[in-house]
Structures are given as C-alpha cells and as structure tokens.
C-alpha positions in Angstrom: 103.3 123.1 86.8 101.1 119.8 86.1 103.2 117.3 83.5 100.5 117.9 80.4 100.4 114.5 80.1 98.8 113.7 83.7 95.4 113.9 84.6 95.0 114.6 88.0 91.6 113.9 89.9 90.7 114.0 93.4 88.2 110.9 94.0 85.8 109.6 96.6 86.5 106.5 98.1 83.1 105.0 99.4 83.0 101.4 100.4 79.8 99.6 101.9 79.2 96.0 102.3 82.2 95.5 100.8 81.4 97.1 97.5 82.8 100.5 96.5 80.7 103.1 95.1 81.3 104.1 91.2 79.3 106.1 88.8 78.8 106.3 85.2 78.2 109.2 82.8 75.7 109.4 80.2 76.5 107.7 77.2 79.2 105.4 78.6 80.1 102.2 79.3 82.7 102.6 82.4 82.9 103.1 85.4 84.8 106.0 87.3 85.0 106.6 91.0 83.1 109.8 92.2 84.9 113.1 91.6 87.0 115.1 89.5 89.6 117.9 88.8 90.5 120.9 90.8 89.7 124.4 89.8 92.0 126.5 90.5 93.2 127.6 93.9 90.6 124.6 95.2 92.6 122.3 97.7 91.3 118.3 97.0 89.0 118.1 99.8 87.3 121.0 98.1 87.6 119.5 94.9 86.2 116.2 96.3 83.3 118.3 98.3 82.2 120.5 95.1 82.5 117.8 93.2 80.2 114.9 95.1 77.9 117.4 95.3 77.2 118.5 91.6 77.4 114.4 90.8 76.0 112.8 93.5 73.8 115.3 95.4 75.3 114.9 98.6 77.0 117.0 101.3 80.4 115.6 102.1 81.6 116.2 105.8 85.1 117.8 105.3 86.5 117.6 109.0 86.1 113.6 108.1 88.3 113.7 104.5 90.8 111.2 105.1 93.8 110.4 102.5 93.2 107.1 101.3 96.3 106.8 98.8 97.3 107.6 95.2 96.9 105.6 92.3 98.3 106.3 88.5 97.3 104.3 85.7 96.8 104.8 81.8 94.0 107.1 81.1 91.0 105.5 79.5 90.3 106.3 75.8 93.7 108.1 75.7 96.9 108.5 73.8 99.3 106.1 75.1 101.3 107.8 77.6 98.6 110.0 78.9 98.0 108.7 83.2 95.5 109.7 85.3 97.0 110.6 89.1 93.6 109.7 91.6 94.1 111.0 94.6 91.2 109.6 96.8 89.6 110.6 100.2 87.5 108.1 102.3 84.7 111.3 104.3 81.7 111.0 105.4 78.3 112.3 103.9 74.7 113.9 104.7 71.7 113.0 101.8 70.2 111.1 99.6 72.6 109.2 97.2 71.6 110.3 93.0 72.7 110.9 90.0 73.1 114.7 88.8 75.0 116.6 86.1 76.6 114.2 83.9 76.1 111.4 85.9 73.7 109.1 84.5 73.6 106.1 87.3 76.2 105.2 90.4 76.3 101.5 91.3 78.4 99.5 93.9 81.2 97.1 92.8 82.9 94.2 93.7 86.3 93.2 92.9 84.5 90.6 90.0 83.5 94.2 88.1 87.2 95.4 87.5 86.6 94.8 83.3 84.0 97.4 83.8 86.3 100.3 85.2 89.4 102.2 84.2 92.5 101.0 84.0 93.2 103.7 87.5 89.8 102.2 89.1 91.0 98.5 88.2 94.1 98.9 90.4 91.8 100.4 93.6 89.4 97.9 93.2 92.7 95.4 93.6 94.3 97.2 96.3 91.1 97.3 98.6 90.6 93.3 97.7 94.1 92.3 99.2 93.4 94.5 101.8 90.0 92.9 102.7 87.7 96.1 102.1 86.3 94.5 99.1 84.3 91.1 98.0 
C-alpha cells in the first residue's frame, strides 16, 4: 500500500534541442512534466500512454517506453513532508503536439527555467544538465 504521504506520478520525459518538454495547467504558474497518476490496475507505461494522450493529444508508442529514472522531491504547494515519487519514461510519439484537458500551454525548458518548476522537476532538469541532455 502507497505511504499516504507520497504522490506517485508516472512522467514523460521528452527532450529536443536540448530543452525538455513541460506543461502548465490552467490557472498556474509552474511547470510539471507531462503525465500523471495511475488508476488502478494501470501499469506506468499505461499511465504514461492514457495520460499524454488526454494532455497532450498525442499517441505514445509503448514498445519504445524506456525507464529513464526516479526522482522524489517535496511536493509543490504541500504540507511539508508530503513527496512526489516521478517515475519517468523517455517513448516515442505519433501527432500533433497541444494542449487538452487541464492543460493550458506546454513549452520547452532549459536548465535556466528550474525557478519555474517543481521542486521534483527542478532536480530532472539538473540531472539531465550534468548529463549533457540539456542547455
């Protein structure tokens, strides 16, 4: 059973040009990595694939999911104490990149935007800098 106090997303990991792909809902001011939580009985690929498609519109390409890490962090505009667990997956996709359901715009990063993410985000956006993914 999940620790209460842990969120746990599944997240799409999209890097182009050496900017990664993030998303904002309506009404806010930070930025989250694509995806969200499971439903129940949903492995994370299927997460990750239901998900993309009611935010972004797109068809991700299970059979290229791959595990790109695991990243906990203090959940934004939570109690102290309460993480969020991202599990993300680098896949492939077919369409037309926009915004649907609650998303309101997506937008490509650099490693200069990490005082516009999540605390979770902030520690990606570092991780794929030392590693040379990112500008």
């Amino acid at each position: 059973m999940a620790d209460m106090s842990t969120i746990d997303k599944v997240a799409w990991l999209h890097v182009v040009d050496g900017k990664l792909l993030a998303a904002r809902s309506a009404g806010k001011d930070t930025w989250y990595l694509p995806g969200g939580k499971r439903e129940e009985g949903e492995s994370d690929v299927e997460t990750l694939v239901r998900e993309i498609a009611e935010e972004l519109s797109v068809t991700l390409d299970p059979a290229s999911a791959r595990l790109a890490g695991t990243w906990e962090a203090q959940a934004h505009g939570k109690a102290d104490g309460v993480v969020v667990r991202m599990t993300c997956y680098t896949a492939d996709y077919a369409g037309e990149l926009k915004p649907s359901s609650e998303i309101e715009s997506f937008g490509w990063l650099a490693h200069a935007d990490r005082d516009r993410v999540s605390a979770t985000v902030r520690l990606i956006l570092d991780d794929l800098h030392a590693q040379g993914n990112l500008v």
